[in-house]
C-alpha positions as CSV (number, residue, x, y, z in Angstrom):
1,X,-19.0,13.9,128.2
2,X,-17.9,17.3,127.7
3,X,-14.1,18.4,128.4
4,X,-13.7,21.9,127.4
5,X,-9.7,22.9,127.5
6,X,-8.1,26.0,127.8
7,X,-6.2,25.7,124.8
8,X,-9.4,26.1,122.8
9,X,-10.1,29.3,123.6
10,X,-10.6,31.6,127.2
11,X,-12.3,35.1,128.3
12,X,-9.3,36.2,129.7
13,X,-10.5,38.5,133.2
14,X,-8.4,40.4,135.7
15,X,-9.0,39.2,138.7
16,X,-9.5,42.4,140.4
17,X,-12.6,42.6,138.6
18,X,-13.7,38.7,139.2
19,X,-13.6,39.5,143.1
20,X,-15.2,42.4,142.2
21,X,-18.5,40.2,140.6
22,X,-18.7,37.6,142.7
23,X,-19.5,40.3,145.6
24,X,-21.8,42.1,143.2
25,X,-26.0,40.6,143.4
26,X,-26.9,40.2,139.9
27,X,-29.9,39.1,138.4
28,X,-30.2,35.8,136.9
29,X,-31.3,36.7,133.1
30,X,-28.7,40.2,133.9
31,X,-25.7,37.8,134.3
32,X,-26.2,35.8,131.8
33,X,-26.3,38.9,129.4
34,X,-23.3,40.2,131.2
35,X,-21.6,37.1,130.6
36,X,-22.2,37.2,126.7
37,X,-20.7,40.8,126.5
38,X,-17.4,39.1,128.2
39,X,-17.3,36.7,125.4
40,X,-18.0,38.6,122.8
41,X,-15.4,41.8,124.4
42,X,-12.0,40.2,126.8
43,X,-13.1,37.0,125.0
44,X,-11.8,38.5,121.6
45,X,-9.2,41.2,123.4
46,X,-11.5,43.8,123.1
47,X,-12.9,46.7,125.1
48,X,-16.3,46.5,123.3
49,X,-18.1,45.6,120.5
50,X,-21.1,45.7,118.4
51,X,-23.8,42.4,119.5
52,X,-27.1,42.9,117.7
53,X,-30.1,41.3,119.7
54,X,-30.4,38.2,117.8
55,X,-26.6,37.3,119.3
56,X,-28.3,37.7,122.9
57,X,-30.9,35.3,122.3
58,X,-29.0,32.7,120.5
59,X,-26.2,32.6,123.2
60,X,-28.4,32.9,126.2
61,X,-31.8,30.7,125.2
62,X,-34.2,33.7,126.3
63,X,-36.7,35.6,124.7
64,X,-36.4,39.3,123.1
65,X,-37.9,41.3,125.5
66,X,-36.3,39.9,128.7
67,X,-33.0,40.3,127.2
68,X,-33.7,44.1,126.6
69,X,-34.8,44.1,130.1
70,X,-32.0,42.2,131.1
71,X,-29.6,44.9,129.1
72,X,-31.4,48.0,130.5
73,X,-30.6,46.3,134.1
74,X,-27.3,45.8,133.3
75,X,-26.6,49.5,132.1
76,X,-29.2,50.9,135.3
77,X,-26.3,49.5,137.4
78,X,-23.1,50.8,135.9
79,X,-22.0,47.6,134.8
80,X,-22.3,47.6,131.3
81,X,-22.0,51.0,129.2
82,X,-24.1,50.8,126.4
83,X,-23.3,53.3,122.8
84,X,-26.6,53.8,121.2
85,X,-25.3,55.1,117.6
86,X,-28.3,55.1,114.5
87,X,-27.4,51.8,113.1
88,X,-25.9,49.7,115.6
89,X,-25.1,49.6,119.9
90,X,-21.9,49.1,121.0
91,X,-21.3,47.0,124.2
92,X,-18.7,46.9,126.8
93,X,-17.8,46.4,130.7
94,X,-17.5,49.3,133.1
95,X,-14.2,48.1,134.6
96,X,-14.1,51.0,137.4
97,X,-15.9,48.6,139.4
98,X,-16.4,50.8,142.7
99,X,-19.0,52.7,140.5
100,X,-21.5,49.9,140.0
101,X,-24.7,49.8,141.8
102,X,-25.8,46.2,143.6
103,X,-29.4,45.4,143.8
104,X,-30.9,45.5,146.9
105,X,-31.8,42.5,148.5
106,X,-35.7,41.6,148.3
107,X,-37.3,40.1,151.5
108,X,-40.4,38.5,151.7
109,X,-43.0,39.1,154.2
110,X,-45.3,36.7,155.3
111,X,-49.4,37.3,154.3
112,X,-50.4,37.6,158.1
113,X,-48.0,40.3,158.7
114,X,-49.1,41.9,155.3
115,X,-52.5,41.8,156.6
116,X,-52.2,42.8,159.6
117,X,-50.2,46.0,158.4
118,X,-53.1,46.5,155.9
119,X,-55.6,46.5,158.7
120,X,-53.7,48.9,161.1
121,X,-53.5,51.4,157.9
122,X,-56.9,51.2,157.4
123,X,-58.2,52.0,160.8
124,X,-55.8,55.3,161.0
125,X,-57.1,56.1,157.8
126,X,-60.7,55.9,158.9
127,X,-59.6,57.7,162.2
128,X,-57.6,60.8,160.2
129,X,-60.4,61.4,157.9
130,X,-62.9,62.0,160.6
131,X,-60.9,64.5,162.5
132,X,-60.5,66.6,159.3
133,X,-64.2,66.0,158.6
134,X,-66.1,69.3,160.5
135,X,-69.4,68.1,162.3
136,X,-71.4,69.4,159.9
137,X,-70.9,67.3,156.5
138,X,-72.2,69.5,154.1
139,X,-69.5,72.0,154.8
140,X,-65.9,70.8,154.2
141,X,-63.0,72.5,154.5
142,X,-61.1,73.3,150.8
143,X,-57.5,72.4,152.4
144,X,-58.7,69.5,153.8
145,X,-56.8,66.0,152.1
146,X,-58.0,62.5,151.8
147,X,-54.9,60.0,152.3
148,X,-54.8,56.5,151.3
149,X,-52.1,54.6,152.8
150,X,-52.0,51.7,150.8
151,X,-51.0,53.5,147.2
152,X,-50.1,56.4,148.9
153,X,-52.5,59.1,146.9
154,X,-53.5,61.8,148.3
155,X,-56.9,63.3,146.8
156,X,-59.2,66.9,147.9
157,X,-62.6,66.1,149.4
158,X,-65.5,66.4,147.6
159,X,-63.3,66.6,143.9
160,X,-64.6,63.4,142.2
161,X,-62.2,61.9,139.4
162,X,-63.2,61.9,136.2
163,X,-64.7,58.6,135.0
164,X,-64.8,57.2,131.2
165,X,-67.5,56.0,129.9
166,X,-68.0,52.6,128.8
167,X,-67.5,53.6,124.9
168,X,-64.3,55.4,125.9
169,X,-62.4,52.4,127.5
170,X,-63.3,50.4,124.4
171,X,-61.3,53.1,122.8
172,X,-58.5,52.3,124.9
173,X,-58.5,49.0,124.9
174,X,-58.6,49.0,120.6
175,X,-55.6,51.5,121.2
176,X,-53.8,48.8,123.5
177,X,-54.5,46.3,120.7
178,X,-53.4,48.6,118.0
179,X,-50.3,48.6,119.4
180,X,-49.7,45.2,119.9
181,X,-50.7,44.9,116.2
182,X,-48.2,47.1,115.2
183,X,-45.4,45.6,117.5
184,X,-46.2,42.0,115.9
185,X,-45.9,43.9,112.6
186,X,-42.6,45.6,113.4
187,X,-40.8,43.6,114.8
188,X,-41.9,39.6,114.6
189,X,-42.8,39.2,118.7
190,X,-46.0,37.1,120.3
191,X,-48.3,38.5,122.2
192,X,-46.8,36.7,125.3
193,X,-43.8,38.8,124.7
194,X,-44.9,42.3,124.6
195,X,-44.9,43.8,127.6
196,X,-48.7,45.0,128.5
197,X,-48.5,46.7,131.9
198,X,-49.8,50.1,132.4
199,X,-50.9,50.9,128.9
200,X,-54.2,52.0,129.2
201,X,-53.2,54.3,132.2
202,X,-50.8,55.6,129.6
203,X,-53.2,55.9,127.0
204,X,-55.7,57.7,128.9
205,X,-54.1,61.3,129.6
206,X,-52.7,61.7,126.2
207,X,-56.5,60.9,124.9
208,X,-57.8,63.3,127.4
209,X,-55.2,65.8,127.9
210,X,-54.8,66.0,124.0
211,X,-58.4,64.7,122.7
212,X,-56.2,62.3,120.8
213,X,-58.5,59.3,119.1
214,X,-57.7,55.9,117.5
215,X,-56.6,57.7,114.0
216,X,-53.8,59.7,116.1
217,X,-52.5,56.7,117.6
218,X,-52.4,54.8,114.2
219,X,-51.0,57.4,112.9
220,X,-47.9,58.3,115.7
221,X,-47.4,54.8,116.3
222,X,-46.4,53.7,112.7
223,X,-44.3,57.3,113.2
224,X,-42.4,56.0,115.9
225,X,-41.8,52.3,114.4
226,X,-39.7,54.5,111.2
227,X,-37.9,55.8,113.7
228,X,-34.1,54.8,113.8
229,X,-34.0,53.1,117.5
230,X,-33.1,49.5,118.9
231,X,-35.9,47.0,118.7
232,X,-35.2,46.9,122.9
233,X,-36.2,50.8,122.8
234,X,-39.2,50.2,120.3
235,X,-40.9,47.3,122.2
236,X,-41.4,50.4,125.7
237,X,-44.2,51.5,125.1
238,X,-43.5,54.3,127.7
239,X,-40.9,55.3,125.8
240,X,-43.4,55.6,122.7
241,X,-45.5,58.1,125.3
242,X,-42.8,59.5,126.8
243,X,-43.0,63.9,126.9
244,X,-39.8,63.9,124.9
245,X,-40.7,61.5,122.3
246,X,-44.2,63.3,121.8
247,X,-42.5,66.6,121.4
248,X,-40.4,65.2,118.5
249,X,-43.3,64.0,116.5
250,X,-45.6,66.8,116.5
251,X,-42.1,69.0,115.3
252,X,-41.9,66.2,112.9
253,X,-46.0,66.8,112.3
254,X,-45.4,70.5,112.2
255,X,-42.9,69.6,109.2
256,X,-45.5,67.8,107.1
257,X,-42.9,65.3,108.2
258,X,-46.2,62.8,109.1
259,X,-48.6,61.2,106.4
260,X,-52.0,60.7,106.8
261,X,-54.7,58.4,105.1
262,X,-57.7,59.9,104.1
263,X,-59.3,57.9,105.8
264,X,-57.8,58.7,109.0
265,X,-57.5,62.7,108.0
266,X,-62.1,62.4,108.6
267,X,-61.3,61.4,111.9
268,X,-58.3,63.3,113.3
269,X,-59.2,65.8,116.4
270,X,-55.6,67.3,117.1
């Protein structure tokens, strides 16, 4: 039977900024993160200190990747403020609680209310594009706009989007797995943790807009696993395409900074 006592130790916490969390709606993985950074901060009297991942996961029992998510929530919100220095990341609690930012409350609506809103969207759509649709079909106006109401995009008439071929989305997905090969390499995950969402639609305007091909890819992403960032900041892979990390490598590229393999040097189309 456990019978923890006071006199063995206590996260000492002003209770200003108790009443302040329990009005605050924080995720469940979030608080427990947050709860760590008290122990390892008031718990020792101090404002903030240095907690390497593998403290996270030992404390709090989850994976990797959802504390980093469950970190990133916590700093999205004010709570924590997070000190990203080369080597390490300092940790500590935003005290001026009247800055933090709740999460909004989810509600759920049912399926037949879902549908029915689906429906209704999709009869006004038929209705709208007929009206901007002249009588005579082979002439269309070049202002005219094509709205879909359920994601929202908004497309020219007649302008077809470009399709890949079946060859070229082979290429992305062996990109997408070259990635996850070289996460598992880096930094010891299983496939089940690496986050897979949206990487092909990331993959695809950098191999279109830039003609870059499976070589390039090898080649950036072994760039941007030497480069000096938290293993929660390597596993994004939209951090690993973002504009501002692409920038820095091809300055880094420009620099003879970036190695190449002969082999990969035949097949490089930058």
């Amino acid at each position: 039977m456990a019978s923890p006592q006071k006199e063995n130790g206590y996260v000492p916490i002003a209770n200003e900024l108790f009443n302040a969390l329990c009005k605050m709606r924080i995720p469940g993985e979030a608080r427990q993160c947050l709860d760590f950074i008290f122990r390892k901060t008031y718990g020792f009297n101090k404002k903030c200190d240095a907690i390497p991942l593998s403290q996270f996961v030992e404390a709090t029992g989850m994976k990797r990747p959802n504390v980093c998510r469950a970190i990133n929530k916590l700093v999205e919100m004010n709570i924590v403020i997070r000190n990203d220095t080369a080597s390490i990341t300092v940790y500590g609690v935003n005290k001026d609680y009247e800055k933090w930012m709740p999460v909004s409350k989810v509600i759920h609506v049912s399926k037949v209310i879902t549908n029915v809103i689906k429906s209704d969207n999709n009869r006004y759509q038929k209705r709208y594009t007929q009206k901007t649709i002249t009588k005579d079909k082979r002439h269309i106006h070049k202002n005219m706009k094509s709205v879909d109401y359920d994601s929202g995009e908004v497309s020219d008439f007649g302008v077809k989007k470009k399709r890949h071929t079946k060859e070229e989305n082979n290429h992305f997905i062996a990109i997408g797995r070259l990635w996850t090969d070289t996460v598992k390499k880096n930094l010891e995950l299983d496939d089940h943790d690496i986050p897979h969402d949206g990487i092909i639609n990331l993959i695809r305007p950098i191999y279109d807009g830039k003609g870059w091909r499976y070589a390039d890819f090898d080649v950036y992403f072994k760039w941007f696993f030497a480069q000096k960032l938290d293993d929660e900041m390597k596993v994004s892979f939209k951090l690993a395409l973002s504009k501002s990390m692409l920038a820095k490598y091809l300055v880094s590229k420009r620099r003879k900074e970036v190695i190449y393999s002969p082999a990969q040097v035949t097949d490089l189309r930058l």
